[in-house]
C-alpha positions in Angstrom: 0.0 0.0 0.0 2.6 2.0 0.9 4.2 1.8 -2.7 1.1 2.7 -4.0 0.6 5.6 -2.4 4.2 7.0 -3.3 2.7 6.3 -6.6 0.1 8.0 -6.5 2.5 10.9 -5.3 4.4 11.3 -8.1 0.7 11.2 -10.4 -0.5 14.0 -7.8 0.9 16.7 -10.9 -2.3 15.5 -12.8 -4.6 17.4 -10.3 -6.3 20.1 -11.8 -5.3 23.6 -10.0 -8.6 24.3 -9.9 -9.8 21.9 -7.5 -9.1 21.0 -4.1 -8.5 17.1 -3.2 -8.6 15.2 0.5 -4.8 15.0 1.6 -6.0 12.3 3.9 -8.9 9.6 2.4 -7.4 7.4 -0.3 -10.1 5.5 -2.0 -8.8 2.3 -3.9 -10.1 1.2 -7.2 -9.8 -2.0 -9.1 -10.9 -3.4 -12.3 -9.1 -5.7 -14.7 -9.4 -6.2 -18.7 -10.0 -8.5 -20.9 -10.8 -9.6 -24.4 -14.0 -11.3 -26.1 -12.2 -14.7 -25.3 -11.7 -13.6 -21.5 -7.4 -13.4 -22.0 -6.3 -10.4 -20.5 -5.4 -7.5 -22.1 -1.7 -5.9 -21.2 -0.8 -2.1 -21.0 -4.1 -1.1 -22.0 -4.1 2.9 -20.7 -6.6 4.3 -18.0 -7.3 7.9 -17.3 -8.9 9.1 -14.0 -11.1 12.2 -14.6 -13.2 14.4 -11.9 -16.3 16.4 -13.1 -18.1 18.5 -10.9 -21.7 17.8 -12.0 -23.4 14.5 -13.5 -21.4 13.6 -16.7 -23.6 11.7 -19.9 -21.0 9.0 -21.3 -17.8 10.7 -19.8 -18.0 14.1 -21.0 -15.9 15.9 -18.9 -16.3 19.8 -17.8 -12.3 21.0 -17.5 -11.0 17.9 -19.7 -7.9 17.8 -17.0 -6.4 14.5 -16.8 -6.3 13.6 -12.7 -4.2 10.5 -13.4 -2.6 8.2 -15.6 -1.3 4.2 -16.0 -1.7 1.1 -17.9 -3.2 -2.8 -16.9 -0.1 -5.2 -16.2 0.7 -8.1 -17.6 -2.6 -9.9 -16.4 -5.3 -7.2 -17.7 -5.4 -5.7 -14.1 -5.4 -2.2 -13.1 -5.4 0.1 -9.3 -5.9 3.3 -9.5 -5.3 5.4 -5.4 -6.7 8.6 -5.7 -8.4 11.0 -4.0 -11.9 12.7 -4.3 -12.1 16.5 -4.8 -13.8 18.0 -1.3 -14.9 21.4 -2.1 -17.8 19.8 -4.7 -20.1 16.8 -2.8 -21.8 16.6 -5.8 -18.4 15.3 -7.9 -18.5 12.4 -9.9 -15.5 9.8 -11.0 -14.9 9.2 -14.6 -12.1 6.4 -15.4 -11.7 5.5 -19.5 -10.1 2.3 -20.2 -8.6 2.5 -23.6 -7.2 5.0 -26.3 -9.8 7.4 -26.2 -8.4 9.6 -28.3 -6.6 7.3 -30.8 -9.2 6.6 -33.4 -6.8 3.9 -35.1 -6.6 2.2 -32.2 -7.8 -1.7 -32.9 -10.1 -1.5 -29.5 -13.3 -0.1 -28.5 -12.9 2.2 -25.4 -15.0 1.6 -22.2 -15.8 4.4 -19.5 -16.8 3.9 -16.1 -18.8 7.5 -15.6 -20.4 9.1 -12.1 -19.2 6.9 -9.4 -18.9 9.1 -5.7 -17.6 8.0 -2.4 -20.3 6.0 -1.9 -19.6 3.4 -4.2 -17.1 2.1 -2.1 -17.2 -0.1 0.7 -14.7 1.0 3.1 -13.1 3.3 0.7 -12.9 0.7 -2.2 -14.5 -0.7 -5.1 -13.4 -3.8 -7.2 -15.3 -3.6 -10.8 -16.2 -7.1 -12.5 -13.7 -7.3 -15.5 -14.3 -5.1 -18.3 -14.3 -6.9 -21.8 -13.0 -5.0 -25.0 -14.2 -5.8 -28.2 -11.9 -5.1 -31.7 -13.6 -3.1 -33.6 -13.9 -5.5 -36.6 -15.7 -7.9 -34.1 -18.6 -5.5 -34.2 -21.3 -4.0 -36.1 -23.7 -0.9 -35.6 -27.2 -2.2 -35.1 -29.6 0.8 -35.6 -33.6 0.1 -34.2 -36.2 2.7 -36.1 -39.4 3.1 -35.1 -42.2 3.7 -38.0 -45.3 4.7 -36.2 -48.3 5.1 -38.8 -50.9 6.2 -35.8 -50.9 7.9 -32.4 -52.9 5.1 -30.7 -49.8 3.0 -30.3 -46.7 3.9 -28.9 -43.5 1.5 -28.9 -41.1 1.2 -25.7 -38.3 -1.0 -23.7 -36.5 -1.8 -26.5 -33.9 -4.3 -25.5 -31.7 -6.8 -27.1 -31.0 -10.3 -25.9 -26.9 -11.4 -27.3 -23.6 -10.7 -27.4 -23.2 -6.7 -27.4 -21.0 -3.8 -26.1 -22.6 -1.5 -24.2 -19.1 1.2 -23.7 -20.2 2.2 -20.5 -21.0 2.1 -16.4 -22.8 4.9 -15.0 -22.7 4.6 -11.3 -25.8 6.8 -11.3 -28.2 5.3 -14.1 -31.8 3.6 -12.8 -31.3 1.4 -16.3 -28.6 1.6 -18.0 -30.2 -0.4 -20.8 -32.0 2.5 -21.6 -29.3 4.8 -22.9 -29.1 2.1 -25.9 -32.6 1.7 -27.1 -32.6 2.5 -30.5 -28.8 2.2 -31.1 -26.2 -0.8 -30.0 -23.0 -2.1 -31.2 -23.1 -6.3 -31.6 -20.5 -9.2 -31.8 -20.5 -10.2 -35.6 -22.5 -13.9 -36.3 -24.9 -14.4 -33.8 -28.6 -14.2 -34.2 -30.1 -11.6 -31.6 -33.6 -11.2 -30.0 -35.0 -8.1 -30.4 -37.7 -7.2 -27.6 -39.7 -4.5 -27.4 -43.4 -2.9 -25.5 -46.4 -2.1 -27.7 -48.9 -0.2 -25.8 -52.4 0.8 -27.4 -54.2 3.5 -26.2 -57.1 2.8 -28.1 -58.1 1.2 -24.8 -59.0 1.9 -21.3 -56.7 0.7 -19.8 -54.7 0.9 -22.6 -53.3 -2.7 -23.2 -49.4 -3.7 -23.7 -47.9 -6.4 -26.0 -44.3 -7.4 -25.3 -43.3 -8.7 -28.9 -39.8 -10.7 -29.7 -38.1 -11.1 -33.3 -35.1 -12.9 -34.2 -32.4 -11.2 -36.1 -29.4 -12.5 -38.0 -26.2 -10.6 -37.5 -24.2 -10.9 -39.9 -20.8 -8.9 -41.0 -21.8 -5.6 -41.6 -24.4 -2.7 -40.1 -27.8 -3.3 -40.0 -30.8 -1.3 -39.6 -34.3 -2.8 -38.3 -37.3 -1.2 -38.7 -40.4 -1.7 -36.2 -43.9 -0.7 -38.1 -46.4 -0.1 -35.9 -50.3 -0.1 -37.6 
């Protein structure tokens, strides 16, 4: 621990001179990463952010850099840190992955809004992360082609292998930030689910209706007609 926090000493030039951090609490964080075949993925890089309000998929507000490293040899990665004190309402953000290389061969994930009260004891040990290639994926796009207003379509979900590129710490259902848009692993044959409520009634009633879909190797669009 104690080499950990000399560490984190040396990283302490990341902190953003406009906020103020705890020189005391240390919270720990740890994750590790792998691929689609569950091998672990060595000197992937992580970057520790702080925003001072809730952040949608990792935007941040100052774009300051708190802290830096890589996974090891076996996928894993610590990150020590503190939290900023003068803001209770400051979130986490950590991005594992070349977020800013665009050629990079590897999707980028983001663990967004996590607090002090994530951890138990002051820390937190993520299940592994998995990163996909890119050319393992395709974009799957759902549209929605609604002929009346007595119908409405809702909880759209997908049933197979996907990437959703994000945690938030903060989201009721994080399903729901990928409703109409998803990235999938290439060759597999999905279920698409999804609510049909009619209004037409009182009560109105609800349908829960469930297609197959062949996913193949490139992008594909479905569209859901509702009559």
């Amino acid at each position: 621990m104690k080499k950990l926090l000399s560490v984190f000493s040396l990283l302490f030039f990341f902190i953003s001179c406009e906020r103020e951090y705890d020189g005391t609490t240390r919270y720990v964080f740890d994750t590790q990463v792998l691929d689609k075949n569950n091998q672990p993925l060595a000197n992937i890089p992580v970057q520790l952010y702080f925003n001072s309000y809730y952040s949608f998929f990792g935007n941040q507000d100052d774009g300051n850099v708190f802290m830096t490293t890589k996974t090891d040899s076996n996928g894993n990665v610590r990150l020590v840190f503190p939290f900023p004190t003068q803001n209770s309402n400051a979130v986490g953000i950590i991005e594992i992955g070349e977020s800013t290389n665009y050629n990079s061969d590897n999707n980028n994930f983001t663990f967004i809004n996590f607090q002090p009260s994530n951890f138990t004891n002051f820390y937190l040990r993520e299940t592994p992360v998995t990163l996909f290639s890119k050319n393992e994926l395709v974009n799957f796009q759902t549209i929605v082609n609604n002929t009346t207003i007595n119908k409405s379509v809702s909880n759209i979900e997908i049933e197979g292998s996907q990437f959703i590129p994000f945690k938030d710490f903060l989201a009721n259902n994080q399903n729901n930030y990928y409703q109409n848009f998803a990235k999938l692993e290439k060759n597999q044959t999905i279920i698409l689910k999804y609510t049909v409520t009619d209004y037409q009634f009182n009560p109105a009633t609800t349908e829960v209706i469930s297609v197959s879909i062949d996913v193949l190797e490139t992008d594909l669009n479905y569209t859901i007609t509702i009559n």
